[in-house]
N, C-alpha and C positions, 0 to 999 in steps of 0.2 A: 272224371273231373278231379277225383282227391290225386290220381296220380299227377294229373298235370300237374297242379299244385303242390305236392311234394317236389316233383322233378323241377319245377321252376323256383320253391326254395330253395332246392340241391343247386342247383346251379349258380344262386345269387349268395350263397353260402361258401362255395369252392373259388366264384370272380373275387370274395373279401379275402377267402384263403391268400388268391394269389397276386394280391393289390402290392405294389413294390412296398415296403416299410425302410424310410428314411429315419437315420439319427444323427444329431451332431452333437457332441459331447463339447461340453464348454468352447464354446463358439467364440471370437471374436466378436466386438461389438464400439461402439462409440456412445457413453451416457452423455446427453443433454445436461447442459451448466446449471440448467436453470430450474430442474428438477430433483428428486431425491438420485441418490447414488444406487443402481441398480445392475446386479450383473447374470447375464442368462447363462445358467446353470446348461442347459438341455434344450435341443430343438426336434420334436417327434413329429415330421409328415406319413400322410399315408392317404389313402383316395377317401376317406371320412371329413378331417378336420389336421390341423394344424397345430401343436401344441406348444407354446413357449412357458420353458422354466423358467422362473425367475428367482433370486434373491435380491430383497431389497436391504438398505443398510443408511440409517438416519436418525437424526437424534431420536431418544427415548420418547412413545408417547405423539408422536408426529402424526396427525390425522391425514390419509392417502385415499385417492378415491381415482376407481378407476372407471373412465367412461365407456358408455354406453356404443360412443361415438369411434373408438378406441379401433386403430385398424393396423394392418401389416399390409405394406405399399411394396412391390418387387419393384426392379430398373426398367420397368416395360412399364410402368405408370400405374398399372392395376391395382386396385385394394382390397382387403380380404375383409373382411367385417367380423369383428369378435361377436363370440357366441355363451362364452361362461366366462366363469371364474373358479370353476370348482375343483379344488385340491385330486390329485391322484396319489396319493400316499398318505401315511400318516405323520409324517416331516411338514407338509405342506397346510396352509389355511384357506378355507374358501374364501373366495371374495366375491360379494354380490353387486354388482355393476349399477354406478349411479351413486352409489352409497358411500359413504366415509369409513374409512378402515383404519384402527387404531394400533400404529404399530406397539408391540411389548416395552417393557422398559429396557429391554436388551436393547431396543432400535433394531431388529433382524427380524424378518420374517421371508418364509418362500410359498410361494403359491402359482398356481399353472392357471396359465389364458390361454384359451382355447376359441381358435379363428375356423374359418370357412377355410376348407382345405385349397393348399397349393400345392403349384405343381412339382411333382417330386425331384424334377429337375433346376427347381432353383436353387442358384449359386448365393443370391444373396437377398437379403429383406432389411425392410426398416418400420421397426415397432410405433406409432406414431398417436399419442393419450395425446392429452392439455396440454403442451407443452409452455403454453403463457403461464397456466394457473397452477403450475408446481405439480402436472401431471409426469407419469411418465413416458421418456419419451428414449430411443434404443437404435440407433442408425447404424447401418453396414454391419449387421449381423452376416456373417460370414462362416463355413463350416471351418476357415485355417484358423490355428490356434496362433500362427508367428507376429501378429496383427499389422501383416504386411499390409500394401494397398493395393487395393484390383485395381483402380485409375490408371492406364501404364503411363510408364513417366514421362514427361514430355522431352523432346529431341533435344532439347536449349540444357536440359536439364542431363542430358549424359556426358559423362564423363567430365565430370569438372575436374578441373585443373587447381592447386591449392600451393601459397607460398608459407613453406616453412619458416621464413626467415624474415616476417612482418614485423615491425616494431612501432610505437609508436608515436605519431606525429610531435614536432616540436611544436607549443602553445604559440600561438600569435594569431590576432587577430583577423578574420576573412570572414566577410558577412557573405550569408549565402542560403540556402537550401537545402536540407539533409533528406533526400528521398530513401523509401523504403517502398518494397512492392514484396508482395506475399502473394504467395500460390498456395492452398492446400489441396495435396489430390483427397478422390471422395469425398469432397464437401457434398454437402446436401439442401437445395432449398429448402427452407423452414428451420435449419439447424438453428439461424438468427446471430451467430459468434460475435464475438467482437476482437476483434486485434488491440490491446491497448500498449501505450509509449508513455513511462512518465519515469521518474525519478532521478528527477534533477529540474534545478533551476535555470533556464536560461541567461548567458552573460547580458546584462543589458535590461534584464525584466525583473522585476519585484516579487513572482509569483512562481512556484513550482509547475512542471509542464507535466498535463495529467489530458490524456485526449484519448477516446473511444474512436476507432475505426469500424464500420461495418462492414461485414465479408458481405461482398456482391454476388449475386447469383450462382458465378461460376465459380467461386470459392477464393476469389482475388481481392485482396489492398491494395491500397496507393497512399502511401502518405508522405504528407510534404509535412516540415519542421525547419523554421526558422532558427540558424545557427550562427554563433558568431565565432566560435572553438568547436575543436573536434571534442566531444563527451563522451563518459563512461552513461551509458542507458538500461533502463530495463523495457521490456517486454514478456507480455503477459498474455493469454488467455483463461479466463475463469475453467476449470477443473483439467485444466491440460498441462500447462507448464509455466515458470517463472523465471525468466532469463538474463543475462546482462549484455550488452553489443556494445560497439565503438561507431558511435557515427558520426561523421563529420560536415561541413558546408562544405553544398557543390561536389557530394561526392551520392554515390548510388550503392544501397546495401537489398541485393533481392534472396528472400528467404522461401525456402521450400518445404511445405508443412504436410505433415498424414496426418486423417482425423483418428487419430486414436488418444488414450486416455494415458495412457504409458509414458515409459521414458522416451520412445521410439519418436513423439508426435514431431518434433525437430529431425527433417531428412540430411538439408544440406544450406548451403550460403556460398552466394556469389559476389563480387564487386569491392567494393571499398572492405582492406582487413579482412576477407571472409574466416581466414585459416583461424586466424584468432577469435573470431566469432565461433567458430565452430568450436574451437576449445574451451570457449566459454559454457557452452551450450552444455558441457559434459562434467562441468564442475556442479561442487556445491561449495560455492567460497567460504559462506557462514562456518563451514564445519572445518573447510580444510584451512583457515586463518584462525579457528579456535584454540586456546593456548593450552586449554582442557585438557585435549590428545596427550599433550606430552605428559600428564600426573602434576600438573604446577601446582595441584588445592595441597598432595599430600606433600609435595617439597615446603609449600607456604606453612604448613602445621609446624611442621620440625623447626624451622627459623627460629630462632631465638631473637635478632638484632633485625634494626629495619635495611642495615647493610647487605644480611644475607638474604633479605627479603625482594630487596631490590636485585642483588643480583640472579635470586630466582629468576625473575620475569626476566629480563635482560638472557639468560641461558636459553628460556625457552623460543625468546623471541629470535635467538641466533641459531637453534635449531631448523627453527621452522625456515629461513632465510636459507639456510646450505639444503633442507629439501626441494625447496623449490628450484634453489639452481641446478638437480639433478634431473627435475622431470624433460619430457619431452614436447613440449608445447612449445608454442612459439616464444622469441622473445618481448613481441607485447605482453601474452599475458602472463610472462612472467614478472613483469614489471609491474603491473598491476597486482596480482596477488602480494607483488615483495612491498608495495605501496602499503596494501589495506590489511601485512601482517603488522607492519610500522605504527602503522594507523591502530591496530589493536593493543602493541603494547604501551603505546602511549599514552592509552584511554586507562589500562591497566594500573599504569605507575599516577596519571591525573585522576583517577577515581577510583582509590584501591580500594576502599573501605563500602562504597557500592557495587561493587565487585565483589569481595568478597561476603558480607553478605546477602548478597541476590544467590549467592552458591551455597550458602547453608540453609538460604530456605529454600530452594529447589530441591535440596536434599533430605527433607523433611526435618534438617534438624530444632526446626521450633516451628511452631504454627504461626502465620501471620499476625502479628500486635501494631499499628504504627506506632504507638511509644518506645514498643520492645526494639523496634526497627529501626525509630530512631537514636535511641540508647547506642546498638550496637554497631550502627555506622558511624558514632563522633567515637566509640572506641577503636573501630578499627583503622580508623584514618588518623588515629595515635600510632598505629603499628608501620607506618611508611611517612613518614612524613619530607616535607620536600628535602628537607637539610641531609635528609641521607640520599639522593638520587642526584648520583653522577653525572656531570655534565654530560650533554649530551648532542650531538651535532645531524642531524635528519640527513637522508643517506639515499632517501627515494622518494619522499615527497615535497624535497626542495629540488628536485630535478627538471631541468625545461621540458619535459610531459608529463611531468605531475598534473596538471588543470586537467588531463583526461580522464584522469580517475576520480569515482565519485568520493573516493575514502579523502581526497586532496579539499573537499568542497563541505566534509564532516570532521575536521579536524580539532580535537581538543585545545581548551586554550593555552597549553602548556608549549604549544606548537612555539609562543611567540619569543619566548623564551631558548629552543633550542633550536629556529631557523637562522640561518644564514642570508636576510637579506638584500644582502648584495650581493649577492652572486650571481641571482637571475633576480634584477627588480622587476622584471614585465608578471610574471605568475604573482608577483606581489600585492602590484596594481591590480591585480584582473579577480583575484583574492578580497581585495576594499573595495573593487567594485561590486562586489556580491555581496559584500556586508552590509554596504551604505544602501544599496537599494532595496535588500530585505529588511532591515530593521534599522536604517534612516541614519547611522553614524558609522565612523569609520572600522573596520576590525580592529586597528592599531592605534592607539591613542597620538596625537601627534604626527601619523603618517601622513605623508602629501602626495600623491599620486600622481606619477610625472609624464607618464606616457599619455601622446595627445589624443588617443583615438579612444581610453579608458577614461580619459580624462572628459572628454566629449559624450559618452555615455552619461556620465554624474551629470553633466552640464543637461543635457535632453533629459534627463529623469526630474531634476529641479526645477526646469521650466514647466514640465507639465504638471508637478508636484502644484505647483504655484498657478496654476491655472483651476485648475481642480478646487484648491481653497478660493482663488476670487468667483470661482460660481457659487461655491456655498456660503459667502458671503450676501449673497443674492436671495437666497432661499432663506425668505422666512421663519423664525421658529429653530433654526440650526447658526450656534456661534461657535469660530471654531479659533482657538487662542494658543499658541503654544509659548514659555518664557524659556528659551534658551541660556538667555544671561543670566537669571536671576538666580543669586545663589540659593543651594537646599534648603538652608536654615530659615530661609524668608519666603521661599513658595506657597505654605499656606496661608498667612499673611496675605500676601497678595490676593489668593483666589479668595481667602474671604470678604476682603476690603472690595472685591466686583460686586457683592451680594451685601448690602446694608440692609436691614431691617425688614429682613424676607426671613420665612421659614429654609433651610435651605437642606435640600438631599443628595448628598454626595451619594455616586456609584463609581469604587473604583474596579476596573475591568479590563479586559483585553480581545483581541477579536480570534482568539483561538481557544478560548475554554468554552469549551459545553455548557456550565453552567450560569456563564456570562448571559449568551445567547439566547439561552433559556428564558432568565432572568427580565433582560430587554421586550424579550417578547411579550411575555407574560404581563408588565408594568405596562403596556400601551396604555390599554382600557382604562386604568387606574387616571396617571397623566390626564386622558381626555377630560375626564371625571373633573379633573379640579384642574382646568384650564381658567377658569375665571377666580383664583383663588390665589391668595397672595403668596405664591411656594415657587423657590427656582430649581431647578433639578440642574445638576451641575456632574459631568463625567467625565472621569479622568482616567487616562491609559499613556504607557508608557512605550521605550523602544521594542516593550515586549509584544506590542503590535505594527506589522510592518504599515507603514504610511500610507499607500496606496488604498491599501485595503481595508484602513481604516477610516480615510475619507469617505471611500463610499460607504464604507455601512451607515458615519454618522448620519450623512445624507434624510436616513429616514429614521432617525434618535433626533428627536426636538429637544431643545436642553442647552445649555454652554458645557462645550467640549475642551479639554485642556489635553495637550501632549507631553508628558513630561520627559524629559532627560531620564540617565539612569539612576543616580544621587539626588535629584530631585523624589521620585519615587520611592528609593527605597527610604528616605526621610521622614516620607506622610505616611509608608508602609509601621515606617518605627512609632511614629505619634499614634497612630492606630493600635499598635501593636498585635499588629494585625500579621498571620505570614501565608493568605489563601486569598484567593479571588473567586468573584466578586465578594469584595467587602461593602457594606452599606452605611451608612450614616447618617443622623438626621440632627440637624441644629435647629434650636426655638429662635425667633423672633429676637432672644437677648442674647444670642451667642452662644446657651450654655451646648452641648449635648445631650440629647434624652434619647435616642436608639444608638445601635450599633450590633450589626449580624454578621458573622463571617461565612459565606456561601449561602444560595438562596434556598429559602424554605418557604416560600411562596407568599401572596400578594396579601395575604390577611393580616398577618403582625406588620408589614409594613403599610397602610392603611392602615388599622390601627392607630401606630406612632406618628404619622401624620394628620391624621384630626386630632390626636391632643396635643400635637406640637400649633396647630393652626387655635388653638380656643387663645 
């Protein structure tokens, strides 16, 4: 009997001997967006168990927990079910499944999960935690390091054909459709991705275009976008890449994605512009429109005169323009790039002095103060001032395909001064019509907009403007008044003379500060409170809130609402002397003022000032 028993551990001893032992050394992988940043160091199979390495990497102090539930799924369906968590080295930390795990203040920790063994012939796995609740989660672990894609590519998809010689479209108006269709090889059900399209404002709409696409099953988008011009766009995926395209109405851009984390995730582009897309795809414009690169901070030190200072920027800005004409890309986007170098030195020369201080404290040379900061931005905007910058005459963002570029749609207001006008009025018009329906008046003081299809935009955006206010006219509890004519010097006046012999509480605010928003919200409760209480609440916002957006919100702000002009505002801004929002205000029963608070510090002090403005 003992022999037997020896002999049949001899033998279950020599079958472990000679169990195949697999390794893959830093694996390819794909980390989930929606979890920490994880990369599998190590993959050890063998006929026991299954080991994945991991390093994790996440802010300091990040609590991680890994589940119980926690499995490794091959492309045959099967799951392997974790088994530990326990460290095999001294590098590594155990982790006890179920439990919360505190990363270091480093944010780095490594530690080995240890699964029910697979089979030594898998090609590929996918590590699969919480992935809703910030678990981890690790798709298309693969043993190639090149983090190509195993998906083979599809037939549609070989051999594209690409035009070097794309340029882009001349502006003019054509409403229409800008399709986009996305493929990524190796997507994975569950991954959950989203495709997103935003930055830029549609010609025609009040509102910035920001919209989440979900990747379908088989790793595909479709998306339709309402266009009236062809645009400069981004596209996006959370922890993959961040990109710019050109797309157009009635035209079709389809893009070909691999799920990796790398620069690689961008394969190819078919359709409307692809070539230029592609060469998009391989920039990073931030850096290469940067005027940085060329040494401009230490030319700017040595300056003495704001002459030489301006001709600094001006030198570097003409550098960067003869590089671009050497590269090899197409000529869209060299037009683009030559746009949004334009675009940079003219932000340059219109706001040197935020400029140049944003670059001494990135530099550490002072520690943030805002007095300090402001000190040193009214001094440096002594060092350029406009009397020393040469006229100047726009070379590429007054060109009939400037509107495709989004740097044409960010342009400083120095623009108005060194454009040309007349030369192309349609980019002019289509220019005012993005001002007037972002922020409710014209870009150009005096400008009249003559083309009839730009002109018919303003027309359809007023009607429903106007629509919009006679509903809330309707609603209860919400007055909504704007005085266009009434000169600055007499606006408050007015809005006092609406409020006779009430306590009265000014909010002046806007529908894009934080602490506006806050603010309103927080004041409901209050309001209701003293609904039967002789107090008007009275909210005033200017062109600094676009109109649209600001009807609706007032919608659920009860109170008389005013719109002001821009001189209108900055008027009551000055009688305040006020220069932050929300400002708050509280007038007694005989006019005098007994509060006033600049940014919100919560509902008690004001409460407060309102029962003893009410005695």
């Amino acid at each position: 009997m003992k022999k037997f028993l020896f002999a049949s551990l001899l033998a279950l001893g020599l079958c472990a001997c000679s169990m195949e032992k697999v390794a893959w050394e830093n694996p390819s992988s794909f980390v989930s967006p929606t979890g920490p940043s994880a990369t599998v160091t190590k993959v050890e199979m063998d006929g026991w168990q299954t080991i994945v390495h991991l390093e994790v990497t996440h802010r300091p102090n990040y609590w991680l927990k890994i589940d119980r539930g926690t499995v490794l799924r091959t492309d045959d369906g099967k799951e392997y079910a974790i088994k530990s968590g326990l460290k095999t080295d001294s590098t590594e930390t155990d982790v006890k499944l179920d439990a919360l795990f505190r990363l270091p203040e480093s944010g780095r920790a490594k530690f080995a999960l240890h699964f029910r063994p697979l089979p030594t012939s898998t090609q590929r796995m996918h590590l699969i935690g919480n992935c809703e609740d910030g678990g981890i989660c690790l798709w298309n672990i693969c043993k190639t390091q090149s983090r190509g894609h195993v998906e083979p590519l599809p037939d549609e998809w070989r051999d594209v054909q690409y035009d070097n010689s794309e340029t882009l479209p001349v502006a003019r108006i054509d409403s229409g459709v800008a399709r986009i269709n996305v493929k990524m090889l190796d997507y994975q059900p569950g991954m959950n991705l989203k495709f997103c399209i935003s930055g830029f404002r549609p010609l025609g709409s009040d509102e910035y275009f920001w919209q989440n696409f979900p990747f379908a099953d088989d790793g595909t988008v479709k998306a339709e976008i309402p266009l009236r011009i062809a645009r400069e766009a981004e596209i996006h995926i959370d922890g993959m890449f961040r990109k710019n395209i050109v797309i157009a109405p009635n035209q079709e851009t389809s893009i070909l994605l691999n799920a990796t984390n790398d620069s690689s995730a961008i394969v190819a582009f078919k359709g409307y512009l692809a070539k230029t897309d592609k060469d998009l795809a391989q920039l990073d414009v931030d850096k290469l429109n940067s005027f940085l690169q060329y040494g401009i901070m230490d030319s700017l030190e040595v300056c003495e005169t704001p002459e030489q200072r301006y001709n600094c920027i001006r030198m570097a800005f003409d550098r960067r323009i003869a590089d671009i004409q050497t590269m090899t890309y197409t000529p869209a986007v060299k037009e683009l790039l030559s746009m949004a170098a334009e675009k940079e030195f003219l932000t340059w020369v219109e706001s040197f002095g935020q400029r140049y201080v944003s670059y001494l404290h990135d530099q550490s040379r002072f520690r943030y103060n805002s007095k300090l900061w402001d000190n040193l931005r009214r001094l440096s905007e002594s060092l350029l001032p406009a009397s020393a910058c040469k006229p100047y005459k726009l070379q590429f963002l007054n060109s009939p395909t400037a509107p495709c570029c989004q740097d044409f749609w960010n342009m400083p207001f120095s623009i108005e001064r060194t454009a040309d006008k007349s030369k192309y009025p349609l980019i002019w018009d289509m220019l005012n019509v993005d001002w007037t329906l972002g922020y409710g008046n014209s870009y150009t003081q005096n400008y009249v907009i003559k083309d009839k299809q730009c002109r018919a935009l303003i027309d359809q955006f007023e009607a429903n403007r106007k629509r919009v206010a006679d509903e809330l006219k309707q609603q209860p509890g919400v007055y909504y008044t704007t005085y266009d004519t009434v000169p600055a010097r007499d606006i408050f006046s007015v809005i006092l003379g609406n409020c006779k012999s009430k306590v009265l509480f000014f909010c002046v605010w806007d529908t894009e500060t934080e602490p506006c928003l806050e603010g309103n919200k927080a004041l409901a409760s209050l309001k209701g409170s003293l609904a039967d209480k002789d107090i008007e609440f009275v909210y005033i916002t200017s062109t600094r809130s676009r109109p649209a957006k600001w009807q609706k919100m007032i919608a659920d702000i009860p109170g008389e609402h005013y719109y002001l002009t821009g001189p209108q505002f900055d008027y009551l801004m000055k009688k305040y002397e006020s220069e932050g929002i929300p400002t708050y205000v509280i007038y007694d029963k005989t006019g005098n003022r007994s509060f006033q608070s600049i940014g919100f510090h919560g509902v008690e002090p004001i409460r407060q000032a309102i029962e003893e403005a009410l005695k």
